[in-house]
Residue, then its C-alpha position, 0 to 999 in steps of 0.5 A: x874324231x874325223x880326219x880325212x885321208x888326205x891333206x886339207x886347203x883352207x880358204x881364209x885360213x886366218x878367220x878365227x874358227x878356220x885357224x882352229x880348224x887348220x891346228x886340229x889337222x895339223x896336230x893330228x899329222x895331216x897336211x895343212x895349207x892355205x890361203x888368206x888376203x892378209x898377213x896377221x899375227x895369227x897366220x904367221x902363228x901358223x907358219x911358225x908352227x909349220x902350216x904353210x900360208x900364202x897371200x895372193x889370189x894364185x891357183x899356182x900356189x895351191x895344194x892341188x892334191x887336197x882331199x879337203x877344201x874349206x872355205x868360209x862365206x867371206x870368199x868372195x865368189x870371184x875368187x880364182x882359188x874357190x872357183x879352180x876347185x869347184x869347176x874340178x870338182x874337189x871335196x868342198x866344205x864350208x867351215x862349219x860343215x867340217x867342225x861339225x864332221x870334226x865333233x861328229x862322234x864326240x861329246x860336245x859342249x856347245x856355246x852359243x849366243x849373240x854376246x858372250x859366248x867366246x868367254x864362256x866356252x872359253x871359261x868351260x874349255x880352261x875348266x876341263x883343262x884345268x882340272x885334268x879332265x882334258x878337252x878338245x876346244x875350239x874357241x872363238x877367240x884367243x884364249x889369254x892363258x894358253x894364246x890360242x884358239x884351239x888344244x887337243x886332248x884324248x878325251x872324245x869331248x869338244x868344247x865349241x863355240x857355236x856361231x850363229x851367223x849363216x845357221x853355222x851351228x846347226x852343223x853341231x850335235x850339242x849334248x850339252x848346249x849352252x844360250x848365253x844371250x838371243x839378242x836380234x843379230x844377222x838379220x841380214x841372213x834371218x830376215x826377221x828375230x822371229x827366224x833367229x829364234x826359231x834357229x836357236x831354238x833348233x840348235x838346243x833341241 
């Protein structure tokens, strides 16, 4: 699975699938900093866990040393931050870009859908977990068993939930991909249930 060579700065490192990300890194020995508007029971989570997060829009208190800068739609293009590392040219990768980078020489279940698709990779992820086979799981949500979005195995298998908002989940290589509903949704982004579908038919391809 990829980690990079150097540390990582994630923009809006408290958005569910970011945090995921950031936990993955930092498990796996690699620095991790960030940046989020606010202070939540999940940011602090990371800091206690040694991920250091501030709250102000600060280019003095970036990682200016990042090898890998995410970032998730939600920033605003007028944000100091993003636009520092994008005028200096650093290595910027939009959240799903860098789970698909994350599972790209993995076995991966994928679950996808306009509703449910959190519990269920959820329910897939606790199995494997459950019955010792072992998984790397990046949920969409707080898993109640284990409260986290995120656990690491040495098994080269991902369970991931798959978002659909932006095409997010065309980043993914499913070879287990799983549809748990298709209703109309973003359609600010599709512009018609017809894309949307074309979308998800893409991603089960």
């Amino acid at each position: 699975m990829y980690l990079p060579e150097g540390s990582v700065y994630f923009l809006g490192i408290g958005g569910i699938g970011m945090s995921a990300l950031a936990r993955y890194f930092h498990g796996r020995g690699v620095k991790v900093s960030g940046y989020d508007k606010t202070s939540t029971v999940l940011t602090r989570e990371l800091e206690t866990e040694g991920i250091n997060v501030h709250y102000t829009d600060n280019i003095s208190l970036i990682d200016r040393q990042a090898s890998l800068v995410v970032f998730t739609p939600a920033v605003p293009s007028g944000h100091s931050e993003l636009n520092y590392y994008k005028k200096n040219g650093y290595n910027l990768k939009k959240r799903s870009e860098v789970l698909g980078m994350v599972t790209g020489s993995s076995f991966n279940i994928c679950v996808a859908g306009t509703h449910g698709k959190t519990t269920t990779s959820a329910m897939i992820a606790h199995l494997l977990r459950h019955t010792g086979f072992g998984c790397n799981a990046f949920l969409g949500g707080i898993a109640a068993n284990y409260n986290t979005n995120f656990w690491s195995s040495d098994k080269n298998v991902c369970v991931a939930e798959a978002d659909e908002y932006d095409r997010s989940f065309l980043q993914l290589k499913p070879d287990i991909a799983a549809i748990t509903s298709m209703d109309p949704d973003h359609l600010d982004i599709y512009g018609s249930e017809e894309n949307m579908q074309d979308a998800f038919l893409q991603f089960s391809e």
